[in-house]
N, C-alpha and C positions, 0 to 999 in steps of 0.2 A: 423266345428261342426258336429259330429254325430247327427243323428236323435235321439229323444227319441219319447217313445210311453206313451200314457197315460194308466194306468193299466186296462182298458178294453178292452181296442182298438181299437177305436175308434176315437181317434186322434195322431197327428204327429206334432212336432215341431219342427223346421229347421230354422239353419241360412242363409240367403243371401248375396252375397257380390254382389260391383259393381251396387248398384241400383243407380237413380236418376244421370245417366251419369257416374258411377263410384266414385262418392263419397260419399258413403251412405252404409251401410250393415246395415240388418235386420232380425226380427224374422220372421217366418210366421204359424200359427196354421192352419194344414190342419184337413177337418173335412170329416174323409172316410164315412161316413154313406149319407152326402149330396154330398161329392165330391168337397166340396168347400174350397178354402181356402183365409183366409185374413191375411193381414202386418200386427202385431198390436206393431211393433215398428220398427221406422226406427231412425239411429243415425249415427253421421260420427266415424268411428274407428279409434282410435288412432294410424292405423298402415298406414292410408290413403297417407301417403306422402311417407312411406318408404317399401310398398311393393306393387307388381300390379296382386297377383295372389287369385284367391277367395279360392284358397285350402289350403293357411297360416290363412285364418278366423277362420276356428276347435278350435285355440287354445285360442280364445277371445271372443267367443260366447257359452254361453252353456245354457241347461235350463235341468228343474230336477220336476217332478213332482211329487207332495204329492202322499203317498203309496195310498193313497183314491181318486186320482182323481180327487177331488175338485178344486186344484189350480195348477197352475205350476207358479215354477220362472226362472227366467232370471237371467245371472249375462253377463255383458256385458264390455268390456275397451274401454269407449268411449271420444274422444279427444272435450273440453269444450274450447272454448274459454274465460278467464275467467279475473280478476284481480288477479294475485296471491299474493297481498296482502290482499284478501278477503276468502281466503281459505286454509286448512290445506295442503292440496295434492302438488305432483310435477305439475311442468305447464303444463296443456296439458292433464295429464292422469287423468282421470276420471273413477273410479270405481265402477259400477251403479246394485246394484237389483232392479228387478223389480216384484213382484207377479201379477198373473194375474187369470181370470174363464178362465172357459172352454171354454166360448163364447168369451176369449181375451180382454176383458174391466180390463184393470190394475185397481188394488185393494190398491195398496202400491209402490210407488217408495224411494228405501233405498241410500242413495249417499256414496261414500268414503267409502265401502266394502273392503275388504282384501283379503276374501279369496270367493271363491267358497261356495254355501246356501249346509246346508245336513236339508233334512225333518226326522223329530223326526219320529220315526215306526209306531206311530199311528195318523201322520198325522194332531198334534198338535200345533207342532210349529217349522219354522224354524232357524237354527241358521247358525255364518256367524260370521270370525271373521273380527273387525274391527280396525283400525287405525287410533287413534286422534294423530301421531304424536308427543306422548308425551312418557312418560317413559314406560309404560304398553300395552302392545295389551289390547284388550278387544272381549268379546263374545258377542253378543246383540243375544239374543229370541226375535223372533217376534213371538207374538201368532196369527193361523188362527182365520180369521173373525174377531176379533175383531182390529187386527193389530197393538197392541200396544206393547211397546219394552221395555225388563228389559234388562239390563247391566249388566256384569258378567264379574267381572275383570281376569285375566289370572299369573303366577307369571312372572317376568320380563324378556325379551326375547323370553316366550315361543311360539307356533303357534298350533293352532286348528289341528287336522290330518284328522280328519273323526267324523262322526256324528252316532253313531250306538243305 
């Protein structure tokens, strides 16, 4: 994962790989103004058993923050131990958003994601396609702050490209 910056600049988001003995990658919000910085998620990657280098994580960790600074999200591919009789997904892979503040206290966790969040230009709402493994993708809005989610169906096959 590339850094990203928050539109002031004030903060830095970054993935980790190899934490917690090597089984674990995470996010971590550094805060250049105190110099400090905190995990504010750690998860086992789905890639855990099949690769051992932290510079294949880039492509499974990413975060994106609102053109205003207010939030960033996460979109992560993390490996669930699960019943796969209790879930839509393949076994194992798990496709997780996460929103978060500034100060890193998650706001919203979005399960079974599809694609990578794009923030609406003004910072309103992000969208994200998703997959209920049925005949339609779908678009879900999540609006900031209030966090609630409309559903926007897609025509059959298609895929989200970009959020502009």
């Amino acid at each position: 994962m590339s850094p990203s910056w928050s539109p002031d600049g004030k903060h830095i988001t970054w993935g980790l790989a190899h934490l917690n003995d090597g089984r674990d990658a995470g996010i971590v919000l550094i805060n250049l103004q105190t110099k400090s910085a905190k995990i504010v998620n750690t998860f086992q990657p789905y890639w855990m058993n099949i690769i051992q280098s932290p510079y294949e994580m880039h492509a499974n960790t990413s975060t994106f923050w609102s053109p205003d600074g207010k939030w960033f999200a996460s979109a992560t591919q993390e490996h669930i131990s699960r019943d796969v009789n209790n879930w839509a997904g393949p076994a194992g892979l798990y496709s997780v958003i996460r929103v978060y503040d500034p100060a890193g206290i998650e706001v919203i966790k979005i399960d079974n994601s599809f694609s990578l969040p794009f923030w609406n230009p003004d910072s309103s709402s992000l969208a994200f396609e998703y997959n209920d493994y049925e005949d339609f993708p779908l678009i879900e809005l999540v609006e900031a702050g209030t966090w609630r989610i409309r559903v926007l169906n897609l025509p059959k096959n298609s895929e989200i490209i970009d959020w502009r």
